[in-house]
Structures are given as C-alpha cells and as structure tokens.
C-alpha positions as CSV (number, residue, x, y, z in Angstrom):
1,X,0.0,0.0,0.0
2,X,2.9,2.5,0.7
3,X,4.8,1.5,-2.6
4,X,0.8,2.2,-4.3
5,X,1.1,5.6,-2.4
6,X,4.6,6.6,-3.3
7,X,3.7,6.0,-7.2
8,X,0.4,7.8,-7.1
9,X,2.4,10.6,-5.4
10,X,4.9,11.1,-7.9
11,X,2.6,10.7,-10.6
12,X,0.9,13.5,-9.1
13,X,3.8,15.4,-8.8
14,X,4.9,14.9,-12.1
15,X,2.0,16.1,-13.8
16,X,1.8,18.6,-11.0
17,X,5.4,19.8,-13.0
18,X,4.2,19.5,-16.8
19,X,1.0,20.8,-16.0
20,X,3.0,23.9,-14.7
21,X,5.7,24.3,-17.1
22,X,2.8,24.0,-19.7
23,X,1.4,27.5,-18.0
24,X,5.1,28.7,-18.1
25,X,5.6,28.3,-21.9
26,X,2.2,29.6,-22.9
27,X,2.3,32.8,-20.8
28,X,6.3,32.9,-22.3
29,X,4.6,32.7,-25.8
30,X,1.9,35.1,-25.1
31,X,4.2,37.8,-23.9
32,X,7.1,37.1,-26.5
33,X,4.4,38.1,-29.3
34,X,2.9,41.0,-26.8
35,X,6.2,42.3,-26.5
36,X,7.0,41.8,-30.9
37,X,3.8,43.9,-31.3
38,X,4.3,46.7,-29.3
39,X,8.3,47.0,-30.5
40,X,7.2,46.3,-34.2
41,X,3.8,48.5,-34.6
42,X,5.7,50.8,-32.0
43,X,8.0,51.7,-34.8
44,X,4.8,51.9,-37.3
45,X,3.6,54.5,-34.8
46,X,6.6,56.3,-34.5
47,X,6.9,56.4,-38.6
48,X,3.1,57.8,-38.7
49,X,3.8,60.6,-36.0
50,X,7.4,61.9,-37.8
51,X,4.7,62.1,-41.2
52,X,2.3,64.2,-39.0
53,X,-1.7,63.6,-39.0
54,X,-3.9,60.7,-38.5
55,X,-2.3,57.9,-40.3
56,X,-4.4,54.6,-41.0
57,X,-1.6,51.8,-42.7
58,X,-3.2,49.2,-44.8
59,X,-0.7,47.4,-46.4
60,X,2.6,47.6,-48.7
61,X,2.4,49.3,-52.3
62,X,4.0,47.9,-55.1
63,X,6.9,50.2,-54.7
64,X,7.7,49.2,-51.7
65,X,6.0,51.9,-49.5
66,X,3.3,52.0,-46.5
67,X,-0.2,52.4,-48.0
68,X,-2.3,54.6,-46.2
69,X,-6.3,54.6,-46.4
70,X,-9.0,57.1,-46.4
71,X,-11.8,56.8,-43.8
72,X,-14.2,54.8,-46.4
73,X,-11.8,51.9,-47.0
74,X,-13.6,48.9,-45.5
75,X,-10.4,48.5,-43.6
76,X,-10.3,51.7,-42.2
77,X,-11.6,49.9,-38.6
78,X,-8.7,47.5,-38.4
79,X,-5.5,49.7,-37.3
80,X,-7.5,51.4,-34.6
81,X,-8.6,48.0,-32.9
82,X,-5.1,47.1,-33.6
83,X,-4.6,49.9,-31.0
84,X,-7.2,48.9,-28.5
85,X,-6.1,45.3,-28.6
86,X,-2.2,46.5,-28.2
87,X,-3.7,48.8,-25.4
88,X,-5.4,46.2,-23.7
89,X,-2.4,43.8,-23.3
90,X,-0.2,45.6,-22.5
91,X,-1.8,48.6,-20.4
92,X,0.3,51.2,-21.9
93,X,-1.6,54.8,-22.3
94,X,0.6,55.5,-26.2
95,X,-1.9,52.9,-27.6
96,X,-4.7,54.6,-26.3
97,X,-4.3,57.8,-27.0
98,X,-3.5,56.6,-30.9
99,X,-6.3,54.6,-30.1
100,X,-8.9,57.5,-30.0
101,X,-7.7,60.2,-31.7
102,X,-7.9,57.7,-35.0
103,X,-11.0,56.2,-33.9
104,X,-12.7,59.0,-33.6
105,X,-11.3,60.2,-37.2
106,X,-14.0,57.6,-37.9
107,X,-16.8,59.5,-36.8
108,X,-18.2,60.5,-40.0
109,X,-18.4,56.6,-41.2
110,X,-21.9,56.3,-38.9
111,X,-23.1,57.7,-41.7
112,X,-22.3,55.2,-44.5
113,X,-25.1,53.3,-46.4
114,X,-23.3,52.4,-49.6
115,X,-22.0,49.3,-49.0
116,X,-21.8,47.0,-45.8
117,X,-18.3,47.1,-44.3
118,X,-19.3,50.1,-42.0
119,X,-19.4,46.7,-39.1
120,X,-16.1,46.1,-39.9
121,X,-14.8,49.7,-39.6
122,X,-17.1,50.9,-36.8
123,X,-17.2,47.6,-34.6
124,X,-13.4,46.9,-34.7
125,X,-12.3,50.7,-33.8
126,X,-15.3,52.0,-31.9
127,X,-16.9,49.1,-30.3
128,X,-13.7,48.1,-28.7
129,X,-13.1,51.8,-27.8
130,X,-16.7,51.3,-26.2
131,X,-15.6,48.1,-24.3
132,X,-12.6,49.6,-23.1
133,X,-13.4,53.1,-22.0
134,X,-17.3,53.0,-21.6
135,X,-17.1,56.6,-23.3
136,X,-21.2,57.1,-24.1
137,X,-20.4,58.9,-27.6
138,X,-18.9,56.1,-28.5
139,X,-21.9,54.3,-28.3
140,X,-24.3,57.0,-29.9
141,X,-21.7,55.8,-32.9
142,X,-22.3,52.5,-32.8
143,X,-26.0,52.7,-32.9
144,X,-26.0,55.2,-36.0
145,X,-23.7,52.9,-37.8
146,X,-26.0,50.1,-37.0
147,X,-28.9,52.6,-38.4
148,X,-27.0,53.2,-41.6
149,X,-26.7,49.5,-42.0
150,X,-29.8,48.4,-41.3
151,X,-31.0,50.6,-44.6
152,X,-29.3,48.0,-46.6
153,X,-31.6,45.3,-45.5
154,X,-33.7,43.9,-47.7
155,X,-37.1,42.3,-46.6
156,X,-38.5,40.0,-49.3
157,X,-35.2,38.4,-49.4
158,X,-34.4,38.6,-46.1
159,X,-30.8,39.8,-46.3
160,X,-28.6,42.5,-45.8
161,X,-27.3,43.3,-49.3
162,X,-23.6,43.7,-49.5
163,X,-22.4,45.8,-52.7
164,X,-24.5,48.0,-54.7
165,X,-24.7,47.3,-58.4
166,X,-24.9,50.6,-60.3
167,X,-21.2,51.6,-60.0
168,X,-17.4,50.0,-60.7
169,X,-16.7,46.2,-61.2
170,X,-19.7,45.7,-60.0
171,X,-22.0,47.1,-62.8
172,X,-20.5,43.8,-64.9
173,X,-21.7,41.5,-63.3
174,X,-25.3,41.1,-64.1
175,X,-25.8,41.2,-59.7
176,X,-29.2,43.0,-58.6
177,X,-28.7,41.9,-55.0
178,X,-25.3,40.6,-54.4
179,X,-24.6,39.2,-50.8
180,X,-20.9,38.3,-49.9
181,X,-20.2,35.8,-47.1
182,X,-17.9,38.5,-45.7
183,X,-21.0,40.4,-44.5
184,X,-21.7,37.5,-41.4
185,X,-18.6,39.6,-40.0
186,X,-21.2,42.9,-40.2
187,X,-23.8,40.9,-37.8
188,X,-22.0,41.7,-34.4
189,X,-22.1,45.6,-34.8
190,X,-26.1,45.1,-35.1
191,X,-26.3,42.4,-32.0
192,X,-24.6,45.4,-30.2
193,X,-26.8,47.8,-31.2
194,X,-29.5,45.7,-29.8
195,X,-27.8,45.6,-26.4
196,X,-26.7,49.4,-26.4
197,X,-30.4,50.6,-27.6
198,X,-33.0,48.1,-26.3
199,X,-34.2,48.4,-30.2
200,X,-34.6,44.5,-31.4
201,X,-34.7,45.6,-34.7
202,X,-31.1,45.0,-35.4
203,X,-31.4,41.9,-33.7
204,X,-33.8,40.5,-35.9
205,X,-32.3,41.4,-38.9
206,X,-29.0,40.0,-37.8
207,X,-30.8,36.6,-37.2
208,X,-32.6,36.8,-40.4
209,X,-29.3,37.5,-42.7
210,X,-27.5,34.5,-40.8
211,X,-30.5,32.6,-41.6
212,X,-30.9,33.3,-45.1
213,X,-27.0,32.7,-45.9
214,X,-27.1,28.9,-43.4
215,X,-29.6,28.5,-45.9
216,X,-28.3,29.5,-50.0
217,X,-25.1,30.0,-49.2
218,X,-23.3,26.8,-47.8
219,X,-23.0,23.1,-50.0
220,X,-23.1,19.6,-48.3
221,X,-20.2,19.7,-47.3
222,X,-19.9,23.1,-45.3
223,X,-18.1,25.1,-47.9
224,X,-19.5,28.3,-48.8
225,X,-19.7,30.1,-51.9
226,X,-18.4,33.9,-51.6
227,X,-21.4,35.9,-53.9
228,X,-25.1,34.9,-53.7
229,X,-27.1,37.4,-55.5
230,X,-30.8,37.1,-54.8
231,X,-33.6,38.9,-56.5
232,X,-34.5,41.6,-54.2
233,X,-38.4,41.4,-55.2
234,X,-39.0,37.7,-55.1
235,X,-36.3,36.4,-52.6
236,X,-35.3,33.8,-55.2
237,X,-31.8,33.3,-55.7
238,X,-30.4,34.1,-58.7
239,X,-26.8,33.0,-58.9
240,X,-23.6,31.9,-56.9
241,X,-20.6,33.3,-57.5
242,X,-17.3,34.1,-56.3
243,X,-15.1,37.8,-56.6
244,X,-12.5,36.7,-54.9
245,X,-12.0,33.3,-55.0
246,X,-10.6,30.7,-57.6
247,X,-13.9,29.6,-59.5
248,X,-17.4,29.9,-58.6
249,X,-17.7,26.0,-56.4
250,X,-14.1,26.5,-55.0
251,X,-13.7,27.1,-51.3
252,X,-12.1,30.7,-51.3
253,X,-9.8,30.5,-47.4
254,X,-10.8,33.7,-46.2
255,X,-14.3,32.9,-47.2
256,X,-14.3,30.3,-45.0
257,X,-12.8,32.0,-42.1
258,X,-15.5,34.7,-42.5
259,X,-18.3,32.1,-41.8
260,X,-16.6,30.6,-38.9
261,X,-15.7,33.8,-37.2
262,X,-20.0,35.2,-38.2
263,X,-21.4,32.0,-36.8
264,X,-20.2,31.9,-34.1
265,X,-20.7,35.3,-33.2
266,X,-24.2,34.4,-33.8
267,X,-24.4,31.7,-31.4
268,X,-22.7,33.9,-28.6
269,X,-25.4,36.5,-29.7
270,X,-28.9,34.0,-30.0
271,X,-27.6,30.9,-28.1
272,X,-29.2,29.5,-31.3
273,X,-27.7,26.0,-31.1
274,X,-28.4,26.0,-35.1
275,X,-25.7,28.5,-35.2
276,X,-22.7,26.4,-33.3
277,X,-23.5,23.2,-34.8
278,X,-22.8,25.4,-38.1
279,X,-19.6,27.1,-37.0
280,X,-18.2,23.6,-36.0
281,X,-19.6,22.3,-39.0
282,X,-17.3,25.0,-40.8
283,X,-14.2,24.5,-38.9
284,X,-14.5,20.9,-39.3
285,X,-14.3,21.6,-43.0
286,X,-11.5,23.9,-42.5
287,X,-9.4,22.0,-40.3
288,X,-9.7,18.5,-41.9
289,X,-9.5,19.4,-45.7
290,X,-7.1,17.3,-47.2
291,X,-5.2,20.8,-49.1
292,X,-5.0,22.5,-45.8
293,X,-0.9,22.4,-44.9
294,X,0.5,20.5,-42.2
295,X,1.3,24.2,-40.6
296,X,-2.6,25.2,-40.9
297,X,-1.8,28.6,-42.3
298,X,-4.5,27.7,-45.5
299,X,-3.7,28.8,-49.2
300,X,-5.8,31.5,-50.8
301,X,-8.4,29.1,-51.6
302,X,-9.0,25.5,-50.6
303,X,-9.1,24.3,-54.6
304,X,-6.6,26.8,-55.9
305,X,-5.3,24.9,-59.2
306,X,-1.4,24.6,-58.2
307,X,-0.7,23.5,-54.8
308,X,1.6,23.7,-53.6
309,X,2.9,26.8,-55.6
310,X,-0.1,28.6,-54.4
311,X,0.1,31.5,-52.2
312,X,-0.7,31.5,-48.3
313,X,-3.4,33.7,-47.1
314,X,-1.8,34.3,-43.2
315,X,-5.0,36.7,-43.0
316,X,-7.7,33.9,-42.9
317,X,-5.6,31.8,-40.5
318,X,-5.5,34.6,-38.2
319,X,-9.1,35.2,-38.1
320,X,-9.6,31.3,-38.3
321,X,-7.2,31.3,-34.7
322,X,-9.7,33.8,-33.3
323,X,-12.5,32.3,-34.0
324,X,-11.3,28.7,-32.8
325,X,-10.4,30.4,-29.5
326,X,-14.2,31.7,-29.0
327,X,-15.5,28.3,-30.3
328,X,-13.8,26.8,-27.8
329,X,-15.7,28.2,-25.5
330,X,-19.0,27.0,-26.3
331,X,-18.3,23.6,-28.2
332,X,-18.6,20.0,-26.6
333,X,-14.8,19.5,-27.9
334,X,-13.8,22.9,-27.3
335,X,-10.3,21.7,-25.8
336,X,-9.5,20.0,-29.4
337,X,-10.7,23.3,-31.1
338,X,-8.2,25.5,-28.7
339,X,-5.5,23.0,-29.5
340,X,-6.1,23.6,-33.1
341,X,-5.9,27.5,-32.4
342,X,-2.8,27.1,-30.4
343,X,-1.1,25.1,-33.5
344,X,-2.1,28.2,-35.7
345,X,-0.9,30.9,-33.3
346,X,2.2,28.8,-33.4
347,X,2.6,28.7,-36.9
348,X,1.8,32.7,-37.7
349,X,4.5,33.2,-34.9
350,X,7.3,31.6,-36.5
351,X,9.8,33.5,-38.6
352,X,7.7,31.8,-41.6
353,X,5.1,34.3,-41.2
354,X,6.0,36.8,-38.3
355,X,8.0,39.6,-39.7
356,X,11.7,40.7,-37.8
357,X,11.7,43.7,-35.9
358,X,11.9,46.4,-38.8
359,X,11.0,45.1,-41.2
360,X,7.7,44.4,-43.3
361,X,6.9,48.4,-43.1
362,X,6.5,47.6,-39.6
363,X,3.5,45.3,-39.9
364,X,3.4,42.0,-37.2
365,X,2.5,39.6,-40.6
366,X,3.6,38.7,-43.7
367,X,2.1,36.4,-46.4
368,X,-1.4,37.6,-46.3
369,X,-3.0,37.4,-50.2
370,X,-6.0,40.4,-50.4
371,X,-7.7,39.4,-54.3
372,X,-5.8,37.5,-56.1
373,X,-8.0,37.1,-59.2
374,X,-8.1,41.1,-59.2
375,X,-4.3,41.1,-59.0
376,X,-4.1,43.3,-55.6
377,X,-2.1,43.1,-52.5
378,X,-0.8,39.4,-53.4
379,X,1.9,37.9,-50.8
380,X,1.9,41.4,-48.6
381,X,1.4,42.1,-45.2
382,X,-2.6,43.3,-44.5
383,X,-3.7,45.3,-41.9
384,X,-6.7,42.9,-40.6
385,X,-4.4,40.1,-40.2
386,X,-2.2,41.9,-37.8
387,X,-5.5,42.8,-36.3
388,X,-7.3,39.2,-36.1
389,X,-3.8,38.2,-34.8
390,X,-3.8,40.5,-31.6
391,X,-7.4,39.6,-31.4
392,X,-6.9,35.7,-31.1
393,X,-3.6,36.2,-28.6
394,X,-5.6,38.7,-26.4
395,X,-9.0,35.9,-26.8
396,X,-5.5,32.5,-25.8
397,X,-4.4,35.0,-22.9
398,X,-8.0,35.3,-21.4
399,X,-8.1,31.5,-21.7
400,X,-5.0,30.5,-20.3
401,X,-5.6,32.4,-17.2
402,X,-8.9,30.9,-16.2
C-alpha cells in the first residue's frame, strides 16, 4: 500500500510539473508576441507621428512603400482595434491615446449606407473603444452605424445586401442583390446595437441574414460560396458566384474563415444552437480538408489549381485562430478546437510568417493574399491580419488564465 502511495504521489507530482511548465511556456509565448507587437507597430507608430496627421496603414504598395487609407476603405476599422487590442495587453496609455484620436477620425463613417463594411470599420475601432473606456459617444456611434446599415436590408429576401450594383466592377456583373459571405462579420455591430439601444430591430435582422445565408449559401459539405445574388423582389436566388475566390464552387480561405468567425458570433449572440453546430460544422471543414498544410496557415483558396505553388493567405488563418479560441468556449470538444488555435498561433509566430523587428513596413505579418483574381495586394502584409492576430492572442491570454 505505501509502494501504491509513493507512485500515485509522484505521478501526481509529475503532472503537477508539466502541467506547470505548460502555463510557463504559454504565458512565455503570449508575452514574447505581446512584446513583438508593441516593438514592431511601436516603430509603425513612431513612422506615422514623424509624417504628422492621423495615419491609418493598410498594407505595402507595389513600390515598396506604406499604404495609407482614407476613412471609407472597408479597412479603415482594423489599425484602430489594432490599438485597443495593443492597449489592452499591455496597459500602456501611447496605444490609447492613438487609439482615440484615429478612432474618432472615424466618426463620420456612422453615416455610411453604400455598401456594408461600416461593421467592420465601426465595430473593430469604436466598439472596442466602447468596451474599453465606456465613453457614451462612442456608443451614440455604434447605434448610428447600425442605423445606416440596417438601410441595406432587404425584406422580401431577407438579407442585408452587401455591394451596390450601379457603380465600378460591380456594374458587370449582371448582380441586382449581391450578398458576400464577408457580411456574417457585419452581424455583431447590429447584435450590439441591440444591447446598447433596447431596439430589437437589429437583432432580428442580424438573425434573419445569418439565416438566409445557413440557408443558400453553404453546399453539403460546409463550404461556402463567396457571392449569392438574390432577386430583391421575389427572394429567389439568382446566382452563386465568387469575386475573390478561384472559381465559382471552389472554397475561397478567407471565405471560410469569415463564416466561422459570423457564426459563431451568432451563437454567442442567440444561443441558437443552429448556429454552433454550423460554426463547428465549418471548422471541421477547414481544419480537416485534405489541401490545408500540415502548418494550418491555408492557401488562398482550398481548390486553388497549383498546390503547392499557391500563395498562403496568413490573413484567414488569423481570423480562423480567433474564432477557434471563442468556439472553444461553447463547443462539446472545445479543448480539441483550442488546440487547433494554439497550432495556428504557433505557426503565424514563427519566422515563416512573423515579420523581424523592422521590417515588413512595420506590420506584425507577412504572407497575407488580399484578391488574387483582381491582381491586388498578393503575398503582402494586411492590416486585418495583424489585427485578427492580436485579437486571437488577447481571446488565448484570457483563456490560459482561467
């Protein structure tokens, strides 16, 4: 019985140790990367207050440069929550104060009703300014956005429609209501609104757009096309499409990650069960497709023609990692999912993908692929993947320490 004892003991010890030195090289990781960002976009910062203004970096021109955006770029949001995130992890009052004077060079974007983005560029800057500083105009912001957004919704069809047709690109492509995937990641600024204003109706539009895209916009196997365009006076679907991706029934990566991220979101949001059983349904998809690399950093679309020559998209895997991290929370195997995130995380921070101090015009990624089929930002660093990146290490930090 003592000999029994003894080996239980150091059994208990021993995994006592591992379980420990686990928590030692996770929190190591988590502030190795913490401490990256804040040197890396530290120097970004310091390049943006030598130039003088409100600067808002997208990504790396062809000559080699630092593209800046204008306030109606649908990734004008991304940079600021860049900010909030960098402020939030590491408490230091330079990200902050970045943080709201280009947030609040936003302002005017409440107003936007010609195309659907204004979630991504009012959620990402202002609604983490919200969560972070409680100030009440930020709010006010949130809800108008929301109320510029909601005039895109269209009610035979049930959807929130994503571009208008009667201007650019566009214009060729025989659309009348064209709905993108991308637009699940506009959902969460109208659940907020909800909260913020007690008005339901974004709520229920929210729900009806996730339920109409679960419905046309998936196949059998949990792929999703990227452009459904819908006939705005019958509801009818009236083709399925892709922009962005390699052909119309390919799986375009970022695509993907887009409907993981929104539906789970929505499940957070509804505590719909429909709506996890559809985000795991996606990841599975993701995470088991026989193209997706060994590192699970995805190429720019799941059926791209030349794997392996095809280009990486770091982007998707960085909001894939976020979204696994929240999906963790709420699924029956969430501690497979985190593991899954964790092997991501790992990947983006290796010197495959992370960018040395310095270098990459100062953004944390490298690798990300914008459109390829419309020949932009190819194999450059993108402003959201930084920003999905210090989302899913703030989302791993909150989990470790519970």
């Amino acid at each position: 019985m003592k000999k029994i004892g003894i080996q239980v003991l150091a059994i208990l010890l021993m995994t006592t140790f591992a379980h420990c030195n686990q928590n030692d090289l996770s929190n190591f990781f988590i502030q190795e990367n913490i401490n990256h960002a804040s040197t890396q976009i530290g120097l970004q910062l310091k390049e943006i207050n030598k130039q003088g203004g409100v600067l808002n970096p997208r990504t790396i021109n062809e000559d080699g440069s630092t593209r800046y955006i204008i306030k109606e770029d649908w990734t004008s949001g991304f940079f600021p929550g860049t900010m909030w995130y960098l402020y939030e992890l590491t408490g230091n009052e330079k990200w902050k104060n970045y943080g709201i004077k280009i947030t609040e060079s936003l302002d005017s974007v409440k107003y936007l009703t010609w195309h659907h983005d204004v979630g991504f560029m009012i959620n990402c800057s202002f609604g983490n300014a919200y969560r972070l500083t409680g100030n009440e105009e930020y709010k006010q912001v949130m809800i108008k956005a929301a109320e510029s957004l909601s005039t895109r919704f269209r009610h035979v069809a049930g959807i929130t429609q994503s571009w208008n047709v009667d201007r650019g690109w566009q214009a060729t492509r025989g659309w009348k209501c064209p709905v993108i995937i991308d637009n699940m990641m506009n959902l969460e600024l109208l659940f907020k609104a909800t909260q913020l204003s007690g008005d339901s109706t974004f709520y229920n539009i929210a729900v009806s757009h996730a339920d109409k895209t679960m419905q046309n916009h998936f196949r059998p196997d949990y792929s999703s096309y990227h452009v459904i365009d819908y006939d705005p006076e019958t509801g009818s679907v009236r083709k399925k499409n892709t922009a962005q991706g390699y052909a119309h029934e390919s799986a375009w990566a970022r695509g993907q990650a887009w409907g993981l991220y929104g539906y789970t979101v929505c499940y957070r949001e509804t505590n719909d069960p429909q709506y996890l059983k559809m985000a795991e349904q996606i990841a599975n998809f993701i995470l088991n497709h026989p193209n997706l690399p060994q590192d699970l950093i995805p190429y720019w679309d799941f059926d791209a023609p030349k794997i392996p020559e095809e280009p990486r998209d770091v982007s998707a895997a960085a909001i894939i990692a976020s979204a696994l991290y929240e999906l963790s929370l709420y699924s029956n195997v969430g501690n497979e999912i985190k593991l899954k995130a964790d092997q991501i995380m790992e990947s983006l921070s290796s010197s495959e993908y992370k960018a040395e101090i310095g270098k990459n015009n100062y953004f944390l990624l490298m690798h990300s692929v914008g459109n390829l089929p419309g020949g932009g930002e190819i194999d450059v660093p993108l402003n959201y993947a930084d920003y999905y990146f210090l989302e899913a290490l703030n989302r791993k930090r909150k989990l470790e320490q519970k």
